[in-house]
C-alpha positions in Angstrom: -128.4 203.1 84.9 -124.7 204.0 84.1 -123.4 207.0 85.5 -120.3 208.9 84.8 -118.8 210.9 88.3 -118.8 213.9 88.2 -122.2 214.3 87.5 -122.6 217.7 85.5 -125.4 219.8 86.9 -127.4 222.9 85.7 -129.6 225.2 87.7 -132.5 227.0 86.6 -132.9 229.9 89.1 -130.9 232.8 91.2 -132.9 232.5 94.3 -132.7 231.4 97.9 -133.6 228.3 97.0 -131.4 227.5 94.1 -128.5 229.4 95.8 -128.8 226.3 98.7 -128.9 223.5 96.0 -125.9 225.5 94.3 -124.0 225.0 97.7 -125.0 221.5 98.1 -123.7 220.5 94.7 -120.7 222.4 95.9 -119.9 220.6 98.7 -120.2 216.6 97.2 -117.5 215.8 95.3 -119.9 213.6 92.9 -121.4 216.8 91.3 -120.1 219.6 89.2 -122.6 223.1 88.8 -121.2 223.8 85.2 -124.6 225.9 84.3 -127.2 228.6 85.5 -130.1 230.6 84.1 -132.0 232.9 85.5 -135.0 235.9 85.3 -132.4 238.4 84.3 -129.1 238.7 82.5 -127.3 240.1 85.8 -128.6 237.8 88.1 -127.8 234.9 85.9 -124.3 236.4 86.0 -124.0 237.1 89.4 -125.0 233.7 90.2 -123.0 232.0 87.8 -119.9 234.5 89.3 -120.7 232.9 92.5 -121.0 229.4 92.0 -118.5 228.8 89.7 -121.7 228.1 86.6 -121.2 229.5 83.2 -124.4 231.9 82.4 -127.4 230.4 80.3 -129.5 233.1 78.5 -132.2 231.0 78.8 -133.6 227.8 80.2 -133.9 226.9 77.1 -130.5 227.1 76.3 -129.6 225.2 79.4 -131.5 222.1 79.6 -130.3 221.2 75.8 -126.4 221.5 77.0 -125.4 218.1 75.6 -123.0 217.3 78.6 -125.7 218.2 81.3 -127.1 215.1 83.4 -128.8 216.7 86.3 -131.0 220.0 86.0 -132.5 221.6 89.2 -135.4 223.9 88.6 -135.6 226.7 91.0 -137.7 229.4 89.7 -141.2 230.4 90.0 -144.2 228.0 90.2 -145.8 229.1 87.2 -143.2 227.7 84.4 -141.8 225.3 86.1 -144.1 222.4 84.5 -142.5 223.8 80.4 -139.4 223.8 82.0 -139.6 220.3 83.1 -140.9 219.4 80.5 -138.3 220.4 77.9 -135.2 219.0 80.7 -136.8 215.8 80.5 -136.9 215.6 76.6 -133.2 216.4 76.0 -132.7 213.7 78.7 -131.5 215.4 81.9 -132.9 213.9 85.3 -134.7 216.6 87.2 -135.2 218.0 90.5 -137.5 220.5 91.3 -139.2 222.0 94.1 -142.9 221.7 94.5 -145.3 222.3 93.2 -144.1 220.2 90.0 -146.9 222.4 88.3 -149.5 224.2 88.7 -152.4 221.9 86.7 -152.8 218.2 88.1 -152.8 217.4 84.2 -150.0 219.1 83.8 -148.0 217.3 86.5 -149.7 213.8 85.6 -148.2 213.9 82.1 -144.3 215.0 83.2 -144.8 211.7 85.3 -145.4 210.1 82.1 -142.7 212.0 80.2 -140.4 211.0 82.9 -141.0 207.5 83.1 -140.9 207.2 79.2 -137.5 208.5 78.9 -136.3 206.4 82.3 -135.3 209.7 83.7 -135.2 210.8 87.4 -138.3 213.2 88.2 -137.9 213.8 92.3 -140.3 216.4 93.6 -138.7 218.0 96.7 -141.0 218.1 99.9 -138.6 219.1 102.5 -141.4 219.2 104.9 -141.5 215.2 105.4 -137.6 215.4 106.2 -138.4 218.1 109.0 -138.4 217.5 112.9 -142.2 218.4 113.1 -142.9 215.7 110.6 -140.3 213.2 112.2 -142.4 213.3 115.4 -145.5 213.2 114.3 -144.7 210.2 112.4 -143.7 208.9 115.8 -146.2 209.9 118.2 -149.1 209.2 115.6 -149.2 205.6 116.4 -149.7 206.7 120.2 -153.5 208.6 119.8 -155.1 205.4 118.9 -158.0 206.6 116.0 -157.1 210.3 115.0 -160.6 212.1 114.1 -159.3 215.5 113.9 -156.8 217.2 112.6 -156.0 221.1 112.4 -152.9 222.7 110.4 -152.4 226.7 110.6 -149.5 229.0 109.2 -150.3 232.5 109.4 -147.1 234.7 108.5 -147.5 238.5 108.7 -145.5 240.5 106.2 -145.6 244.4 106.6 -145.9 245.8 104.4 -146.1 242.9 101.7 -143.1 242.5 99.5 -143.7 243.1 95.8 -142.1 239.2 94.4 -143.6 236.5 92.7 -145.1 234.7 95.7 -147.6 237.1 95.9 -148.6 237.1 92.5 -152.0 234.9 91.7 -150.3 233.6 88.4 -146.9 232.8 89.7 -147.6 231.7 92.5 -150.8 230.0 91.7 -154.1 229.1 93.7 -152.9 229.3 97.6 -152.9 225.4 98.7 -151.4 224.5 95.4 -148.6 227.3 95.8 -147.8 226.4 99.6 -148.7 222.6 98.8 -147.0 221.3 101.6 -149.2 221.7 103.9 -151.8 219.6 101.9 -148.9 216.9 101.5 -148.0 216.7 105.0 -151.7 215.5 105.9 -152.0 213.2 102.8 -148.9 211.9 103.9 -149.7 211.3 107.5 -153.4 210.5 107.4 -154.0 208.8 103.6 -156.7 209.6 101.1 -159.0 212.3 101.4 -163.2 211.9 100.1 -164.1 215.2 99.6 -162.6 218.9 100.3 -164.2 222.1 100.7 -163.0 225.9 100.8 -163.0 229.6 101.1 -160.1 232.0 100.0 -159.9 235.6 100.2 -157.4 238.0 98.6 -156.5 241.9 99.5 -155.7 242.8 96.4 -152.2 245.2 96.0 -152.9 248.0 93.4 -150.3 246.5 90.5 -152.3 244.2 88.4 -152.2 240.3 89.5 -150.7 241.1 92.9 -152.3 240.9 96.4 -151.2 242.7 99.5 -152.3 239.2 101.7 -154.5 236.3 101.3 -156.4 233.7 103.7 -157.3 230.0 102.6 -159.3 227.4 104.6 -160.2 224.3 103.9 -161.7 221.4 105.3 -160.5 217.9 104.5 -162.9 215.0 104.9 -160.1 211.5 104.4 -161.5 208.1 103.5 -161.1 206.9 107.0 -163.5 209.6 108.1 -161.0 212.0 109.5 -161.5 215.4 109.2 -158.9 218.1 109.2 -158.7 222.0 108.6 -156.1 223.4 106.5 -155.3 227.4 107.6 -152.9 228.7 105.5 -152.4 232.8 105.4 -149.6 235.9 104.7 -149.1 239.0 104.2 -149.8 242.7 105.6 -153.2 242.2 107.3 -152.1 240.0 109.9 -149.6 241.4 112.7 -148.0 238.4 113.8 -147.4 235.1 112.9 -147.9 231.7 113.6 -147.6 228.0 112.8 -149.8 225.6 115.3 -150.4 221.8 114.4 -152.9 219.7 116.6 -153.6 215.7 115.5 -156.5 214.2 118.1 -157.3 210.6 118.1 -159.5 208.7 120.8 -155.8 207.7 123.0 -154.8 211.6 123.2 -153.8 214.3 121.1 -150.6 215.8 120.0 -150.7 219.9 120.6 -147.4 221.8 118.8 -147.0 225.4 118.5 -144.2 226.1 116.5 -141.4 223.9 117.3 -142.8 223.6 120.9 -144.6 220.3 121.0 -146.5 218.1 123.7 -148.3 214.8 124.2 -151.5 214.5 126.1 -153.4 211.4 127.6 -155.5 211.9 130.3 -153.9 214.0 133.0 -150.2 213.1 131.8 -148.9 215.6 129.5 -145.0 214.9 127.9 -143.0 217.5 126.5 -141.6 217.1 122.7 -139.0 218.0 121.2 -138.9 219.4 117.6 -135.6 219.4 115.6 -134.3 221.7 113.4 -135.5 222.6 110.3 -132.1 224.1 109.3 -130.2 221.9 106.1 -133.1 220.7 104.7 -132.6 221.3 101.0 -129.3 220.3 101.1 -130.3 217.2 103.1 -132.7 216.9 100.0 -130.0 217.2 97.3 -128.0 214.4 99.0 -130.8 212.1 98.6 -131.0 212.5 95.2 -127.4 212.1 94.5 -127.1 209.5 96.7 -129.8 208.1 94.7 -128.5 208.6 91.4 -125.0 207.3 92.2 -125.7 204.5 94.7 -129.2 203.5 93.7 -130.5 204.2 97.3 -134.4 204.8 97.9 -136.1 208.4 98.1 -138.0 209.5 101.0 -140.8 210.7 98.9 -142.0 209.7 94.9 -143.8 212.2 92.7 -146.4 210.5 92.7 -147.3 211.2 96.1 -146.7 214.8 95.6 -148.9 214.5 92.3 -152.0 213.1 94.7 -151.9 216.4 96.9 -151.4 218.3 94.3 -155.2 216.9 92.9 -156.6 217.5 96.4 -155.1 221.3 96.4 -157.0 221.6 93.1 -159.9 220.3 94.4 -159.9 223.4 97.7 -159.0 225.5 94.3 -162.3 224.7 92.3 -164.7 224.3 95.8 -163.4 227.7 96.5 -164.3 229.3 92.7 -167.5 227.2 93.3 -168.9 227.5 96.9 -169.2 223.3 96.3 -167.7 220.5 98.3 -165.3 218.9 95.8 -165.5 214.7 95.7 -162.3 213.3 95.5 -162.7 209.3 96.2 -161.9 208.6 92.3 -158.9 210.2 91.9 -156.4 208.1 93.4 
C-alpha cells in the first residue's frame, strides 16, 4: 500500500464525536481535515469554520472528492452503513464508530466491499482501549473458570433530551445502538450459544422518540458461561450507574464505576481503573499509525461484526419472547 503524507481526510458529522477525531487529525502532522458534511448547512459550516474543512453539502458530495484518502463517519447510527458504503466504492479507507450498521447483513457485506477494494474498514470500539477493559484483561486470568458474568449501565437523564440517540430508528434496537457492551463480553469471554431478552420503552409524545428505555439480556457462551447484559437511560431513572462483576471458581472481580477490587477468599485487593479520557483520539492514532507504518489494530471488524449478530439476536428474542440460538453464526 503506497501512501502519499499528508494523508487528506474528510469527516462526515458535526458532533462530539467527530469534533474529537477533527482534533486528532489536527494534532498529527501525517493528516490534513480538508472536508466536512454534516445534518445541516450551518453546522457543516460552523464545523468546517472550526477545523479548518471546506463545507460538503452532502456526504455524498464528500466521499467522491477525488483527492480524499481517509473518510471518518461520525453521524447517526442509522445511515451510517449507505455512507460507508458509497466511501468505500470511490475508494477512501474508512473509520467509523460503531455500530458499522444497524443489520448484521448490512455490515457483513461492507466487510466484503471493503476487502474487494483492499481498503481500510476499522470499526472503532474505544471500550477495549479503556482502563476497565485493560484490567479485566489482566485480572481475568486470576478467577480460574469464570461462570458468571453481569454488565449494568443505567444513566438517568432528566428530563430526556430530544436527539437522535433516543430515537428507535436512529439509534436502532438498544444493544445494537450501545453495542459495546455486547463487544466487551464477546471480547473477554468468546462465543455466545444462545441469547435471550426483554426491552421496554417509555415512549416521548413526538413520533419515534422515547422518554427512556431498559434492555436485559442474558448471554449463555459456548464455554457455558452465562452473563447479564443491563443496559438503560433516560428520565425514569434518578441516578446512574455503571457496575461490572466477572466470578470464576478462583474469585471474582467486583468494579463499580472506576472503583474496582479483587476477591479470593478473605483477601480482598483494591484496583485501579485508568482514565477513560483520550480515547478516540488514542483510536485515530491507531489507525494512522496503521495506514502509514503498517502497524496492527487493537480490534478488526470482524470482531465487531460477531457482536453485532449477537445484539441482533437479544433484538429478535425480545420481538419474539424466544431464546435466540446463535452457535452457527460464527
Amino acid at each position: 500500500m503506497v501512501i502519499s503524507l499528508p494523508l487528506q481526510v474528510g469527516i462526515v458529522g458535526t458532533g462530539y464525536v467527530a469534533a474529537r477525531r477533527a482534533e486528532a487529525f489536527e494534532a498529527d502532522e501525517r493528516t490534513r481535515l480538508v472536508a466536512a458534511s454534516g445534518h445541516t448547512w450551518e453546522t457543516t459550516l460552523k464545523f468546517g469554520q472550526t477545523y479548518g474543512a471546506e463545507p460538503q453539502r452532502s456526504w455524498q458530495e464528500l466521499v467522491n472528492l477525488s483527492h480524499l484518502d481517509l473518510v471518518a463517519v461520525c453521524n447517526v447510527n442509522c445511515d451510517r452503513a449507505e455512507i460507508v458504503r458509497g466511501a468505500l466504492a470511490a475508494g477512501k479507507h474508512v473509520i467509523v464508530e460503531y455500530p458499522l450498521a444497524i443489520a448484521p447483513a448490512d455490515a457483513q457485506s461492507l466487510l466484503e466491499l471493503a476487502a474487494a477494494q483492499g481498503k481500510l474498514l476499522h470499526v472503532e470500539h474505544i471500550e477495549l482501549l479503556g482502563g476497565l477493559h485493560q484490567v479485566l484483561k489482566q485480572y481475568l486470568p486470576l478467577l480460574g473458570q469464570v461462570f458468571y458474568a453481569r454488565y449494568i449501565t443505567i444513566t438517568g437523564d432528566r428530563p430526556a433530551a430530544h436527539r437522535w440517540t433516543y430515537h428507535r430508528e436512529l439509534f436502532g434496537f438498544p444493544l445494537v445502538g450501545a453495542l459495546s457492551r455486547v463487544h466487551r463480553l464477546t471480547d473477554l469471554l468468546g462465543a455466545v450459544a444462545a441469547v435471550s431478552c426483554q426491552t421496554r420503552y417509555w415512549n416521548a409524545p413526538e413520533a419515534g422518540y422515547f422518554r427512556a428505555c431498559l434492555c436485559n439480556a442474558q448471554l449463555r457462551f459456548t464455554n457455558g458461561l452465562i452473563a447479564e447484559v443491563v443496559y438503560g437511560k433516560g428520565e425514569v431513572f434518578w441516578q446512574g450507574y455503571r457496575d461490572f462483576e466477572l466470578h470464576g471458581e478462583a474469585g471474582s472481580l467486583m468494579f463499580a464505576g472506576d472503583a474496582g477490587r479483587l476477591i479470593q477468599g478473605q483477601e480482598q485487593t483494591p484496583i485501579e481503573v485508568g482514565s477513560r479520557r483520550g480515547l478516540i483520539a488514542k483510536d485515530t492514532t491507531m489507525v494512522i499509525d496503521h495506514l502509514v507504518e503498517g502497524t496492527p489494530l487493537y480490534v478488526n471488524p470482524q470482531a465487531s461484526y460477531y457482536a453485532l449478530q449477537v445484539a441482533d439476536a437479544a433484538r429478535e428474542s425480545a420481538a419474539t419472547g424466544q431464546t435466540v440460538f446463535l452457535s452457527t453464526i460464527r
